[in-house]
C-alpha positions in Angstrom: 12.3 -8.4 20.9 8.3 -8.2 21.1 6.4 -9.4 18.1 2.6 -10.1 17.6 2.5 -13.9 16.2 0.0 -15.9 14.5 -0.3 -19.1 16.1 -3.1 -20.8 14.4 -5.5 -19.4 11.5 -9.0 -18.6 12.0 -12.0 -16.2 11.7 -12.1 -15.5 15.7 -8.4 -15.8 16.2 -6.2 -13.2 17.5 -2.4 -12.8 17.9 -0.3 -13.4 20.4 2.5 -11.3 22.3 5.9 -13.2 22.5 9.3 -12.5 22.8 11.6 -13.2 20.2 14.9 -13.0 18.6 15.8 -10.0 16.9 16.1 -10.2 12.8 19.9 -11.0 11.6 20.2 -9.0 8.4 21.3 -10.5 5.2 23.7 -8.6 3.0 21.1 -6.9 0.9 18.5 -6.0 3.8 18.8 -3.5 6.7 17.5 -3.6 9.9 14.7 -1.4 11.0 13.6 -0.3 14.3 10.0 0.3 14.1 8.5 2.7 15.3 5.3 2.6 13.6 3.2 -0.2 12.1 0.3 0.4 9.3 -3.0 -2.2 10.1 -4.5 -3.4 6.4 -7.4 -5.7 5.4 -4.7 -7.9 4.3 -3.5 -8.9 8.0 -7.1 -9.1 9.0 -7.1 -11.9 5.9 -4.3 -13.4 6.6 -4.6 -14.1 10.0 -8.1 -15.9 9.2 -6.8 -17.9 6.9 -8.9 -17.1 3.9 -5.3 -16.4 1.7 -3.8 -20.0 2.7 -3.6 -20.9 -0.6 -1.8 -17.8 -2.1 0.6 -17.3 0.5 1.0 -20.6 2.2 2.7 -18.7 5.6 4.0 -21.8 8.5 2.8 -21.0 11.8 4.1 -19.2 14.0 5.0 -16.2 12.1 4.7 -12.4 12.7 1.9 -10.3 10.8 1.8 -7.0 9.7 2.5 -5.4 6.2 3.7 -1.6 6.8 6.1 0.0 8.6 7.9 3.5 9.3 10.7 3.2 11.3 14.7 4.3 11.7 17.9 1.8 9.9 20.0 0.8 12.6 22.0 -1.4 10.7 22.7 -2.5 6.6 23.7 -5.5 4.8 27.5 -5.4 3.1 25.3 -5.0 -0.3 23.4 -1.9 0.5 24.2 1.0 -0.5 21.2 3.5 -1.2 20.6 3.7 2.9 22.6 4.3 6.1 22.4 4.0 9.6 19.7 6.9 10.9 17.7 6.8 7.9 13.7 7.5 8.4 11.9 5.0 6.3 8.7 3.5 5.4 8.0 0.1 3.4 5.5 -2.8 2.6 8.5 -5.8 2.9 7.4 -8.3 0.3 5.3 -11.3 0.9 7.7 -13.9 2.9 9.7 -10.9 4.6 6.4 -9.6 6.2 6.5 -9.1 10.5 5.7 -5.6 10.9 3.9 -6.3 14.4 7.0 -6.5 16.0 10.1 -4.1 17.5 12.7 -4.5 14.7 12.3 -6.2 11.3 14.7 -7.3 8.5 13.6 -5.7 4.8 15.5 -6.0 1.7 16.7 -2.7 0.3 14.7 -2.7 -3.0 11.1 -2.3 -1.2 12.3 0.3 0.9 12.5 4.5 0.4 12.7 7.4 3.0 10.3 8.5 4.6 7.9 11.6 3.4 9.7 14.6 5.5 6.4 16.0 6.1 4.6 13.0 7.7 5.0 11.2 11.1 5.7 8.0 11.7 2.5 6.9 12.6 1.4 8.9 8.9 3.5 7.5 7.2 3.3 3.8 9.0 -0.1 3.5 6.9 0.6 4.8 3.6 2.8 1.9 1.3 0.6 -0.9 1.0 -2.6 1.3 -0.2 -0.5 3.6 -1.8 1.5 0.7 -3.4 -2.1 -0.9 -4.3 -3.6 2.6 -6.0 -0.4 3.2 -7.9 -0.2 -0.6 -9.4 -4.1 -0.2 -10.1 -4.3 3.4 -11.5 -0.5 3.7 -13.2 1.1 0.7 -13.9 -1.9 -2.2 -14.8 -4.9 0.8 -15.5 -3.2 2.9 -17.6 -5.2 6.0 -16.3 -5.6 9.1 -18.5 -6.3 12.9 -18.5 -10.0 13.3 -19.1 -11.3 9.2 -18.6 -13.3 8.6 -15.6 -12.0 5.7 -12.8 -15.0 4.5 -10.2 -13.2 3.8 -7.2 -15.4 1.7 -4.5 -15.2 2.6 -1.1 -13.7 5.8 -0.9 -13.4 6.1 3.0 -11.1 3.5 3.2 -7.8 3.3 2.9 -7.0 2.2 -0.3 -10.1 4.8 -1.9 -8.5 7.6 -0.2 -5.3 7.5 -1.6 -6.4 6.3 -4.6 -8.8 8.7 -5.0 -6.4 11.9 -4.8 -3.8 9.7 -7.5 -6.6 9.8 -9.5 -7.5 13.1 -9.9 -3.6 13.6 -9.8 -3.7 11.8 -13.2 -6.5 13.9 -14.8 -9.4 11.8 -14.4 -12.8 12.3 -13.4 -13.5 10.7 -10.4 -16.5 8.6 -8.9 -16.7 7.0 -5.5 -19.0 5.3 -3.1 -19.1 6.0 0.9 -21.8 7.0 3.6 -22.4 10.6 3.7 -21.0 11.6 6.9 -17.3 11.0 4.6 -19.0 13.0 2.0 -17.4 16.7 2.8 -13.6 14.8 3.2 -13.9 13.0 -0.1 -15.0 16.2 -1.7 -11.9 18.1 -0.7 -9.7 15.0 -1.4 -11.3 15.5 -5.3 -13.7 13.0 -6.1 -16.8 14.4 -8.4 -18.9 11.9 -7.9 -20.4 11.1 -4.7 -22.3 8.0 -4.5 -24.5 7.1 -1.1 -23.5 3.5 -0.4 -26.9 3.2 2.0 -29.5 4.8 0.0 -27.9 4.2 -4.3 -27.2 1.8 -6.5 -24.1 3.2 -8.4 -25.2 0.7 -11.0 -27.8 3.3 -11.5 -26.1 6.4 -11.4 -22.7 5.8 -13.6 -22.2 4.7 -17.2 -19.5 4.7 -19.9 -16.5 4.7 -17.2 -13.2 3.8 -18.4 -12.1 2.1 -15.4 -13.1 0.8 -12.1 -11.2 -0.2 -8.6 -13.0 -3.0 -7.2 -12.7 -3.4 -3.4 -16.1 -5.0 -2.6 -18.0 -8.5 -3.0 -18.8 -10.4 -6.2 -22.1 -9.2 -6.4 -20.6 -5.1 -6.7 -17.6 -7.0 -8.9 -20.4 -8.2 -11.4 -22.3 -4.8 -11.3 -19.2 -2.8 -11.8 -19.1 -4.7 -15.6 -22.5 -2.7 -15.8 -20.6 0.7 -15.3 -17.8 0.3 -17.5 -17.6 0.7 -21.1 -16.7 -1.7 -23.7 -12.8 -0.9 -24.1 -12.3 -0.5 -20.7 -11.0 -1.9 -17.3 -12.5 -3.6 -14.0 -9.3 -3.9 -11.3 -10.6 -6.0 -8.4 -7.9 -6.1 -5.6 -10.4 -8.4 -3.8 -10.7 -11.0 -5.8 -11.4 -13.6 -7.8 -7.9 -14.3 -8.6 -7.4 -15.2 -11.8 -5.1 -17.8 -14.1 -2.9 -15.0 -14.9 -2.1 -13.9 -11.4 -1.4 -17.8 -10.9 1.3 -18.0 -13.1 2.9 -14.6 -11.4 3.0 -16.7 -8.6 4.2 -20.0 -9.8 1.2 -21.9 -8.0 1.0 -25.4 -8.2 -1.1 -27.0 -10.9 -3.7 -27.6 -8.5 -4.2 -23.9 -7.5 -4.1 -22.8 -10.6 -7.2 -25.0 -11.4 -8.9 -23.7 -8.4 -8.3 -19.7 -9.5 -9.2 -20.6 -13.1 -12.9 -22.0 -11.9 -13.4 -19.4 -9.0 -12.7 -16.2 -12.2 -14.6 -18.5 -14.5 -17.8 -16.3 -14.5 -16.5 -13.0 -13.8 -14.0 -13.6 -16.6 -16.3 -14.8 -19.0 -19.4 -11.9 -18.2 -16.3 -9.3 -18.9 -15.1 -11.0 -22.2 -18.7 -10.5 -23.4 -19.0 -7.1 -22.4 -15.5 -6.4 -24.4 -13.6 -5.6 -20.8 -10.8 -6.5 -19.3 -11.0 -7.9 -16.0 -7.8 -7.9 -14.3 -7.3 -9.3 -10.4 -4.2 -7.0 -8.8 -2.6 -8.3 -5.4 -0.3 -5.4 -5.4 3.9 -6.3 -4.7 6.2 -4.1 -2.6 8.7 -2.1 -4.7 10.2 0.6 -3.2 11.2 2.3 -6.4 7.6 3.4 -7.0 7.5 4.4 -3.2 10.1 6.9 -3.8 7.5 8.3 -6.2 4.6 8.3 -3.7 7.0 9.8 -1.9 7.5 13.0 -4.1 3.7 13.2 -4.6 3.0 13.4 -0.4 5.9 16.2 0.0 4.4 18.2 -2.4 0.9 18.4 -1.0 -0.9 16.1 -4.2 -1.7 13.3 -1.9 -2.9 13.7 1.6 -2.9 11.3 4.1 -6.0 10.8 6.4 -5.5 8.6 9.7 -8.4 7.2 11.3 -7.1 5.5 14.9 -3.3 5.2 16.6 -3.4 2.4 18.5 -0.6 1.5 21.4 1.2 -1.6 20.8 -0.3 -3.4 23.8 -4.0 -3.0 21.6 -2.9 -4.6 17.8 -5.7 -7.5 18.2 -8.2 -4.4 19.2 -6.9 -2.3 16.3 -7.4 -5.5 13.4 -10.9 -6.0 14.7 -11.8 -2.2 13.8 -10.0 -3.1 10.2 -11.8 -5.7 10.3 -15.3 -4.0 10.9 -15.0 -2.0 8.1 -15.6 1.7 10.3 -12.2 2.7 9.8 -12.2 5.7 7.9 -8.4 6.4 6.7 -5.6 3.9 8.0 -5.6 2.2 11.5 -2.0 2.2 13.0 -0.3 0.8 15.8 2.5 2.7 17.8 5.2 0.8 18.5 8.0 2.9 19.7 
């Protein structure tokens, strides 16, 4: 089969078309053709080798963190899928390869597929959707009537998160340029904030909870925003010696997370706010509830570019820009 590899990490390198083997399924995992592949900061990350120390990957390996695609074959073990399925999943970290033709997932991160989205639609919805849910539901805690800043509403992440938000009852702030103004009105956020021309610092105050997505410098004004009680989630880091102990790092690493969170840590334990870092897990258990939310109309999904195959490299470097407004996906079948 065709995969996109990463052959050596870097900040110019790209990935490379190969041919090989095709993924022999263990006897919890099934074996999906793909048809679609999501594109996520994440692989842009990855591939220039900035999470190294997290998730130590071997070159050569395949990239690529989403998927929609059809089960042409299950594991003696599985038993909640069958062969014809439509399905979408983020695999988990070490079963990643999404850039590729067919890929091997373990049954617990996968769920079927939204019957009212395509595969490209659906292709770029589990990891941000995954990452809003873990944020907002499971580590935020979000209530009817608080108010949740979510940075970067455009992207892909703040667009799903943004519409689970005002799902949840919240009142909802976001920042963005103005031309995505009119679709992150209808998507429900309240607050619009110019990214170009304001300082949000400025504008919000008292907020019970903010999604970080940006730079240390809007991590540390965020703590401005939010009110003593309350949460700052940053899914871009620092990590903190928390998250190092979810992932069993070595002594060493867990040094270096504990110093890099040092500040931000200690400026939020002033302030009386809990500063949590979330690098969001597959699960497909919560999918399945995504899931319900998209077939009902609550969340929308807004797609920004479909590239072919052939064009992955091309379609990471618009991720990468940061222009993309909604998910970049790349067609596969």
């Amino acid at each position: 089969m065709k995969a996109f590899l990463v052959q050596k990490y870097g900040k110019k390198a790209e990935l490379i078309l190969n041919e090989v083997s095709k993924p022999i399924i263990k006897e919890n995992e099934v074996l999906i053709e793909i048809f679609s592949a999501g594109v996520n900061q994440l692989d842009t990350k990855i591939l220039a080798g900035e999470f190294k120390q997290i998730l130590p990957y071997e070159t050569p390996f395949i990239l690529g963190h989403d998927l929609a695609g059809i089960v042409v074959e299950t594991g003696t073990n599985v038993t909640k899928f069958k062969i014809g399925d439509e399905i979408y999943a983020r695999p988990s970290d070490y079963h990643i390869g999404t850039f590729a033709e067919y890929l091997a997932v373990e049954e617990k991160d996968l769920a079927l597929k939204p019957k009212n989205l395509s595969m490209d639609e659906a292709a770029g919805v589990p990891l941000v959707a995954l990452t809003a849910w873990q944020a907002l539901v499971e580590v935020g805690n979000l209530k009817k009537g608080q108010k949740v800043f979510i940075q970067a509403g455009s992207g892909g992440v703040g667009i799903i998160a943004i519409q689970l938000a005002k799902y949840l009852g919240a009142t909802v702030a976001t920042t963005a340029g103005k031309s995505s103004f009119e679709m992150l009105r209808n998507l429900g956020a309240d607050v619009l904030i110019d990214y170009k021309n304001q300082d949000f610092e400025a504008v919000l105050k008292n907020y019970d909870l903010v999604l970080n997505s940006q730079d240390t410098n809007n991590l540390k004004k965020s703590l401005n925003v939010v009110k003593a009680g309350g949460k700052v989630i940053s899914i871009s880091g620092p990590p903190t010696p928390a998250f190092a102990e979810e992932i069993s790092a070595s002594w060493l690493i867990k040094m270096i997370l504990s110093l890099l969170s040092a500040n931000i840590r200690g400026k939020a334990k002033k302030k009386g706010i809990d500063y949590h870092f979330l690098f969001m897990k597959a699960n497909g258990s919560q999918l399945e509830q995504i899931t319900k939310l998209i077939e009902d109309g609550t969340i929308k999904t807004v797609v920004d570019k479909v590239y072919p195959f052939s064009q992955t490299n091309e379609a990471l470097n618009h991720v990468a820009s940061g222009r993309a407004k909604g998910k970049v996906v790349v067609k596969i079948r």
